[in-house]
C-alpha positions in Angstrom: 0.0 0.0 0.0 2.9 2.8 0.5 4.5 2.3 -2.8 1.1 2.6 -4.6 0.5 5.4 -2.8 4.0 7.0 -3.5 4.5 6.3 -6.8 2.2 8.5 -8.4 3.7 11.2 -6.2 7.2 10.9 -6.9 5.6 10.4 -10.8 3.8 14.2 -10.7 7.2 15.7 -9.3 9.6 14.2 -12.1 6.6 15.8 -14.5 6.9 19.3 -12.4 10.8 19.4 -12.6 10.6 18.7 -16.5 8.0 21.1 -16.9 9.9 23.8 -15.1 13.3 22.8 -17.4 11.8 22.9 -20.1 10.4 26.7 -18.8 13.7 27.7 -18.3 15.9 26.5 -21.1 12.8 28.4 -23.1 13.4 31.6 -21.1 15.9 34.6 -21.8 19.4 34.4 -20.4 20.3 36.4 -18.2 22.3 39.2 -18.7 26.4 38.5 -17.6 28.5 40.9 -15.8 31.4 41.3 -18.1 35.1 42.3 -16.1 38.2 43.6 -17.4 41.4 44.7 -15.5 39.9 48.2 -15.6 36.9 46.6 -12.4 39.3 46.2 -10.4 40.8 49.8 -9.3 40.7 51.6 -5.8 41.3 50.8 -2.3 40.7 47.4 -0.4 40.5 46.2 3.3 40.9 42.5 3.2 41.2 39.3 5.9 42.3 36.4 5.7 43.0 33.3 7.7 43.9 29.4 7.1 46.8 27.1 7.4 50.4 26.9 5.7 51.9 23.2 5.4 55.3 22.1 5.3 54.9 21.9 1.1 55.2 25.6 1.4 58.8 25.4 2.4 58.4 27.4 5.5 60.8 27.3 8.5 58.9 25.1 11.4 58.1 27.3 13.7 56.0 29.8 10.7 53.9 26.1 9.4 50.4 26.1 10.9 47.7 27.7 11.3 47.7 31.4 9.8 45.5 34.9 9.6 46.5 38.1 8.2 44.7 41.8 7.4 45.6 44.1 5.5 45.1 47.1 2.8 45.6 47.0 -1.2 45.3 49.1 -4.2 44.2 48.4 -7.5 45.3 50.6 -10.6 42.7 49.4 -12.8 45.9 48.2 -15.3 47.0 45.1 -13.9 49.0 46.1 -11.1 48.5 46.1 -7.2 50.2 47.5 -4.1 49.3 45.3 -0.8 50.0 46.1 3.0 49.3 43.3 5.4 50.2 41.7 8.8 50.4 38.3 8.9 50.4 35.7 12.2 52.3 32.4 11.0 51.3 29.8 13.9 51.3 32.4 16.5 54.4 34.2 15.0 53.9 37.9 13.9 55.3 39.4 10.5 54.9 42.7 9.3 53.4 45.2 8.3 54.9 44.3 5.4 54.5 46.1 1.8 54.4 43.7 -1.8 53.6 45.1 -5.4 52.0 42.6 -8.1 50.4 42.0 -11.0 46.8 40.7 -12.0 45.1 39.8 -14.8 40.9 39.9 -14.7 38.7 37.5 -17.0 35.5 38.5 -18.8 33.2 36.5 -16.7 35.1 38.5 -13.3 37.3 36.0 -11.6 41.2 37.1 -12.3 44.7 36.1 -10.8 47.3 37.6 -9.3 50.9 37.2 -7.9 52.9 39.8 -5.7 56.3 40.3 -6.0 57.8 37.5 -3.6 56.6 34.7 -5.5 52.7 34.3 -3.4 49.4 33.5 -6.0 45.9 34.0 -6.0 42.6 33.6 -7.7 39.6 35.5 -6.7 36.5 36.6 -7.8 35.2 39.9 -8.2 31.5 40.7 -6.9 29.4 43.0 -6.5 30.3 45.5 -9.1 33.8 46.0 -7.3 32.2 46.1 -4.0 33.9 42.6 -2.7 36.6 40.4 -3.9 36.3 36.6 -3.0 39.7 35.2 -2.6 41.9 31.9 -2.5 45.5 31.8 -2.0 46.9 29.2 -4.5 51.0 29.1 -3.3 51.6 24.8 -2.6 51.4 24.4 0.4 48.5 27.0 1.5 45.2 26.1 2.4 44.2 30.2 3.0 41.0 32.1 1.8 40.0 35.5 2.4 37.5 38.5 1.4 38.4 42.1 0.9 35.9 45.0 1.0 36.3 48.3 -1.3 36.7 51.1 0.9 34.1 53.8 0.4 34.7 57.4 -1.0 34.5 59.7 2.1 31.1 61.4 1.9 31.9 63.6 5.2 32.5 67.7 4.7 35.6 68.7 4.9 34.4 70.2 8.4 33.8 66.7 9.8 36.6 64.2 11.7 38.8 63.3 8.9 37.8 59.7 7.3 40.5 58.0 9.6 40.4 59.4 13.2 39.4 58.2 16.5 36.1 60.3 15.9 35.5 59.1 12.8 35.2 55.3 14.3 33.7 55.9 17.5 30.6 53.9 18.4 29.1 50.4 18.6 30.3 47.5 17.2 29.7 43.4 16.4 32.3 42.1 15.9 33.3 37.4 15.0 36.8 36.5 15.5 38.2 33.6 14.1 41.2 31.6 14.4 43.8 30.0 16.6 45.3 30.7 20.2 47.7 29.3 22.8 50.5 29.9 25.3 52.0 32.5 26.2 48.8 34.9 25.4 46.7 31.6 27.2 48.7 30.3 29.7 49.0 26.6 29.9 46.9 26.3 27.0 47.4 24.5 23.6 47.7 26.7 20.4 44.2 25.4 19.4 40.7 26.7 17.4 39.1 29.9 19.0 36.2 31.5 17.8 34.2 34.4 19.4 31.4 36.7 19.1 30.6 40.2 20.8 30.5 43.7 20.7 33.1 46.5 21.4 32.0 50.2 22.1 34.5 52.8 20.8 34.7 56.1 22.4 35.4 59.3 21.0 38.0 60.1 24.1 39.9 56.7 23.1 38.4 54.8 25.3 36.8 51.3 24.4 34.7 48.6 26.6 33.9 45.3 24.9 31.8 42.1 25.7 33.1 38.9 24.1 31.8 35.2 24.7 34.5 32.5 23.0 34.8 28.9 22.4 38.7 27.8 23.0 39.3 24.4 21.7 35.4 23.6 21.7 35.4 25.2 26.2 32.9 28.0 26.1 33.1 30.7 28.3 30.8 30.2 31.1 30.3 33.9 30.8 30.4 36.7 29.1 33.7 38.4 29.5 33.7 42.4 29.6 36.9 44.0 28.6 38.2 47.8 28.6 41.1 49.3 27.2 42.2 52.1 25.3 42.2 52.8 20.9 44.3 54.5 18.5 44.3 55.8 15.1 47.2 56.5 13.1 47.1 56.1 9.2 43.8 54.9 9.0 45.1 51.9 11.1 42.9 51.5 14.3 45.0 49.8 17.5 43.2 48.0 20.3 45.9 48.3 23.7 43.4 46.3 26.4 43.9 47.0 30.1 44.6 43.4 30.4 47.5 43.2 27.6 45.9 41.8 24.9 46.5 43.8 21.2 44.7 43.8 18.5 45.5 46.1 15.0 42.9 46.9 12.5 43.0 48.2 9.0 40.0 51.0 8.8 37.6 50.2 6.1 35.2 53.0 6.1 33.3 54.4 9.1 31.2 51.0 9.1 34.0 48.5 9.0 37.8 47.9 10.4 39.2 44.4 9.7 41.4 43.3 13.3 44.3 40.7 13.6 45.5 39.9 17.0 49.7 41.2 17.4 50.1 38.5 20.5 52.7 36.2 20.4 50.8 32.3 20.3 47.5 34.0 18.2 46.6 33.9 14.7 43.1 35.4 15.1 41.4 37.6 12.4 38.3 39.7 13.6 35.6 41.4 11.6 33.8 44.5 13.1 30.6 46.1 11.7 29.3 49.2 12.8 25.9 48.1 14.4 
């Protein structure tokens, strides 16, 4: 009795899927956004985090897990200029300044490769407005996104785009990435992730509320945090009162993309203006 009564179902919905194929391939194509090295042109604020294996040729103690954020500018010709910070397993480089070359296809994905040897291909989306990328060096295993930076749209008797007045206010922020010893005493470098928000202050001042999961422990609260922020070259530093440091590369007054400076971290954060 259940087959008979299924079989004339699963019958109709074979009939409704060809019926809605044969709708579609009868339909009009939609239209394709075509790309050319000339998309690609202005100022980006990227992260990025992942893992480098020994393929990559790395001394030891720079394999593992990795996250890095950054700046980078496009010239709409095929050439680049990139800024970053990197953590290699808990091991900080940088800032640290490349130039490149890139080459974008019609259908808007393109390559690059910076001048110490380091590949990528990414996809351009949005109109410009976000680049989906993949590091392709052997021995990477690394993604990341980068967000244009927006044309200031203040008067020119506002803050200037890239001052502590500028960013001040609230914030949600996800971290992502990997911590340890010394920063977590007696604890293993291992996965963190976190959530939370972080109020900036006009006087410099920030306070911040963060929940995290360290190697799959949640906090069994939420944890509040203080310290003090500032601004120089539209990068935005985070000095807490309990010495952790982050650095952020400013996006826009929405946006600053963090990496944490501790030694034993390679933690990428995302804040969004809330």
């Amino acid at each position: 009795m259940f087959f008979k009564f299924k079989l004339p179902l699963v019958r109709s919905s074979v009939l409704c899927l060809a019926a809605a194929f044969a709708f579609a391939a009868g339909a009009e194509p939609a239209s394709r956004q075509s790309c050319s090295n000339a998309s690609l042109h202005g100022s980006y604020v990227y992260t990025a985090h992942g893992v480098t294996l020994p393929a990559l040729g790395l001394p030891a103690p720079l394999t593992g897990a990795f996250a890095s954020s950054g700046s980078a500018e496009f010239d709409g010709q095929g050439h680049f200029t990139l800024t970053a910070r990197s953590s290699f397993d808990g091991v900080l480089q940088g800032p640290a300044t490349v130039t490149g070359s890139y080459a974008v296809n019609a259908d808007c994905s393109y390559t690059s490769q910076a001048s110490n040897g380091v590949t990528f291909r990414a996809v351009i989306t949005g109109h410009g407005a976000e680049l989906l990328i993949l590091q392709t060096s052997k021995g990477t295993v690394i993604s990341g996104v980068a967000e244009a930076r927006r044309e200031r749209e203040e008067s020119e008797d506002e803050p200037r785009a890239c001052s502590i007045r500028h960013s001040a206010g609230s914030y949600g922020f996800i971290a992502d990435g990997y911590a340890g010893a010394p920063t977590l005493p007696g604890a293993p470098f291992a996965p963190l992730a976190g959530v939370g928000t972080v109020n900036l202050n006009a006087d410099g001042t920030f306070t911040m509320m963060a929940q995290r999961s360290v190697n799959g422990s949640i906090d069994p609260q939420v944890l509040p945090l203080t310290g003090r922020a500032t601004v120089s070259d539209c990068t935005l530093t985070l000095d807490f009162d309990i010495g952790f440091y982050f650095i952020g590369t400013i996006r826009d007054r929405n946006e600053i993309f963090f990496i944490e400076t501790d030694p034993g971290t390679a933690l990428s954060v995302r804040a969004r203006r809330i």
